[in-house]
Wavefront OBJ file of the C-alpha trace (Angstrom):
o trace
v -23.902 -11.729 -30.307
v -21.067 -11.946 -27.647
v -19.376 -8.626 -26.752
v -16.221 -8.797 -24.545
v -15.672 -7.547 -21.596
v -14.197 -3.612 -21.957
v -11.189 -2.723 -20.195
v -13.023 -0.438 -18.025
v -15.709 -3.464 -17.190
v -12.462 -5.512 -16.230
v -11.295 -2.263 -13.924
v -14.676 -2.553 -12.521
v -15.137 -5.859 -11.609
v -11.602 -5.546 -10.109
v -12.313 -2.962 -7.413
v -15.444 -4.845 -6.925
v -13.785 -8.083 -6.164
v -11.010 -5.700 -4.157
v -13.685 -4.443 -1.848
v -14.835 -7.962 -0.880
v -11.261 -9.296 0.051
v -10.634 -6.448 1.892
v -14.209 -6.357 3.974
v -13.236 -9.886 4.562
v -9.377 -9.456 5.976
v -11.127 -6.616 7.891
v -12.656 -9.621 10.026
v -9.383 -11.623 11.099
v -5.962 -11.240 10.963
v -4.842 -13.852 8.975
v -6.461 -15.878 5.750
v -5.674 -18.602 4.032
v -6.225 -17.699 0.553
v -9.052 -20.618 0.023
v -10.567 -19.937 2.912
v -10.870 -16.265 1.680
v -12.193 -17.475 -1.954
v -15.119 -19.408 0.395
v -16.289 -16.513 2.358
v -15.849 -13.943 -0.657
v -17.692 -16.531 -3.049
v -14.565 -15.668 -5.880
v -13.398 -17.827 -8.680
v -9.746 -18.439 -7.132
v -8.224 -17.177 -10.227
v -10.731 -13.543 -9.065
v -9.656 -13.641 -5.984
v -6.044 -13.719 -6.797
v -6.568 -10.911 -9.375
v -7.701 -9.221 -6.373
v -5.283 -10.170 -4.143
v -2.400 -9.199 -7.132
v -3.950 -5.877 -7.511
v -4.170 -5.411 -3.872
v -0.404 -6.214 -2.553
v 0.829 -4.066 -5.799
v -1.122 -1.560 -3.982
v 0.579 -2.004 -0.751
v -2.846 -2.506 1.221
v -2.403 -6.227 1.609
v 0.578 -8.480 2.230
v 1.741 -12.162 2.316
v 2.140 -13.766 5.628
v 4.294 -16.715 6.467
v 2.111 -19.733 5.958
v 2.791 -23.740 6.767
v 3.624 -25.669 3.477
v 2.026 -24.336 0.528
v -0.574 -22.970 1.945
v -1.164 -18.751 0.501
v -1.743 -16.268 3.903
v -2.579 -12.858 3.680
v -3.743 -10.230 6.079
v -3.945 -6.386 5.884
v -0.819 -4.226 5.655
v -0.211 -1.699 8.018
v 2.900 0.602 7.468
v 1.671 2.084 10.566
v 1.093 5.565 8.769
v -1.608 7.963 9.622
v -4.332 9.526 6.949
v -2.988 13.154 6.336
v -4.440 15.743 4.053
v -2.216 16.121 1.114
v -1.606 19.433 2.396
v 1.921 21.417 1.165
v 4.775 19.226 1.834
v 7.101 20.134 5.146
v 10.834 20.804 5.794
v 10.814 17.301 7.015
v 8.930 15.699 4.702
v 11.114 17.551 2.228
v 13.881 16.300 4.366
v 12.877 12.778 4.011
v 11.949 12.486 -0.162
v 15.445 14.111 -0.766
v 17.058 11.151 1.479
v 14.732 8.529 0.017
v 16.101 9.868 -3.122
v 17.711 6.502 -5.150
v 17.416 4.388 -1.722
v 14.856 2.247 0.219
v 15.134 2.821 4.257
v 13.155 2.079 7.244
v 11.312 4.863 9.524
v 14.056 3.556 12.348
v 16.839 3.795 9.748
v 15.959 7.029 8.418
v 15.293 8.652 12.186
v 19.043 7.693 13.332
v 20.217 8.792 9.827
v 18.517 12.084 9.684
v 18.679 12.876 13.531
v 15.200 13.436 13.582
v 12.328 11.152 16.001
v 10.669 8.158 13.998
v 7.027 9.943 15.273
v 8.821 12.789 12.694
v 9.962 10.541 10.009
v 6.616 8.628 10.406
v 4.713 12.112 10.036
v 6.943 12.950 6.781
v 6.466 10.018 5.563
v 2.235 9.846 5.504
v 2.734 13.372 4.566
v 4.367 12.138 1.732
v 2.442 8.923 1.570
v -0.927 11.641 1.256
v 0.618 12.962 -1.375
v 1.225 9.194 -3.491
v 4.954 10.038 -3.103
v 5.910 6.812 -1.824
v 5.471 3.025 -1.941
v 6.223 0.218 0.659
v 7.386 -3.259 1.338
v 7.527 -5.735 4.005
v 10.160 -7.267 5.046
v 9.070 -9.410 7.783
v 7.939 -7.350 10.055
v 9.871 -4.459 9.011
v 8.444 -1.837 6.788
v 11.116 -0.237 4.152
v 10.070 2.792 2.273
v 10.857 4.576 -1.237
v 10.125 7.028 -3.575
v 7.434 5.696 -6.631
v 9.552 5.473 -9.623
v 8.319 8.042 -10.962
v 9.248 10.484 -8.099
v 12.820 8.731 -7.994
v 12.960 10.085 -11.566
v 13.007 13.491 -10.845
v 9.601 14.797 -11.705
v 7.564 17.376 -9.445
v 7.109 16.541 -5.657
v 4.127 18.295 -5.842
v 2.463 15.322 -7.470
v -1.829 14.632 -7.811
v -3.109 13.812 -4.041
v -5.176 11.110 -3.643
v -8.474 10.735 -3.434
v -9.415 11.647 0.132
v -11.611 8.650 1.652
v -12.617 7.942 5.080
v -10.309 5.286 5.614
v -7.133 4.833 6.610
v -4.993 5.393 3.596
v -2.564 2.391 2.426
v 0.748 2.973 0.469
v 0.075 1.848 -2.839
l 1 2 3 4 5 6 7 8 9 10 11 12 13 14 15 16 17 18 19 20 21 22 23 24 25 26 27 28 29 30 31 32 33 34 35 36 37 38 39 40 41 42 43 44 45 46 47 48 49 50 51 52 53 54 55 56 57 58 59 60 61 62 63 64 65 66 67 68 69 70 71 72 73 74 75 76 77 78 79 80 81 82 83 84 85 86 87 88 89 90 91 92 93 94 95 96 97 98 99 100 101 102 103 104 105 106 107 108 109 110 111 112 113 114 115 116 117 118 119 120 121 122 123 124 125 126 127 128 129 130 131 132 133 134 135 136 137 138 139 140 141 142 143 144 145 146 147 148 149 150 151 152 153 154 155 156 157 158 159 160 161 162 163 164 165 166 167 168 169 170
C-alpha cells in the first residue's frame, strides 16, 4: 500500500537537497543551474526546490547569466555571525529607521551619521536576532525589517539557531 510523502518527509528531503547545493556553490563562484543538478545528482525540478527555498532564505542569489542560461552563487550581505545577544542603541537605531523602508548599509550610514562598520554591526546584530531580510540588487545589498517585525511585534524576537557557519539573512 502506497503512503505519501508527510509534510515533514517533504521538509526533510528539502534541507537535504539544500545542503548539497550549498556544499556544491561552496566550490566555485558561479553555477549554471544544470551544471549544479550534474554534480548534486538532483532531479532539476529538486534542485530548483532547493534553489527556491534557498534564495527565499537569502543564502543564495541569481547571477547575471548569457541567454537563458539559470546562474547562481552564494550570497554574501557581507554580515558577520553575532550572538543574538541584547540588541544595542545602534542596532535599536537602525530597526527604528528600517521601520516601513528598505535601505542600503551606505544609505543608512550617511542617513544616520553613523560609520557603515556601525550600521554593518547593527545590522548582523539584528540579522542574529532574524530581524531582518535582504535583497540584491546587483551588487548592492538593500536591507529591511521581516514583515513581521515591520508590523510592530516585539524586537526581541526567537534567535536563531546558533551554527558554526556564517549566518545568511533569510
Amino acid at each position: 500500500m502506497f503512503n505519501p510523502p508527510t509534510l515533514e518527509d517533504l521538509q526533510e528531503t528539502r534541507r537535504a537537497n539544500e545542503k548539497l547545493v550549498l556544499k556544491a556553490l561552496e566550490s566555485k563562484p558561479e553555477w549554471v543551474e544544470t551544471e549544479l543538478a550534474k554534480t548534486t545528482s538532483l532531479a532539476l525540478s529538486h534542485l530548483r526546490a532547493a534553489l527556491a527555498s534557498l534564495l527565499d532564505q537569502g543564502r543564495v542569489r541569481r547571477l547575471p547569466g548569457t541567454g537563458t542560461r539559470a546562474v547562481y552563487g552564494l550570497a554574501d550581505p557581507g554580515l558577520a555571525d553575532v550572538p543574538a545577544t541584547p540588541l544595542t542603541n545602534d542596532a535599536k537605531k537602525v530597526r527604528d529607521y528600517l521601520e516601513g523602508r528598505a535601505d542600503s548599509a551606505l544609505y543608512m550610514s550617511d542617513q544616520l551619521r553613523m560609520t557603515r562598520e556601525d550600521v554593518m554591526a547593527a545590522l548582523s546584530l539584528l540579522n542574529a536576532h532574524g530581524m531582518i531580510t535582504c535583497t540584491f540588487v546587483g551588487s548592492l545589498v538593500i536591507f529591511r525589517l521581516k514583515e513581521t517585525q515591520a508590523l510592530g511585534q516585539d524586537g526581541a524576537a526567537a534567535p536563531e539557531k546558533a551554527s558554526g557557519r556564517k549566518k545568511a539573512v533569510a
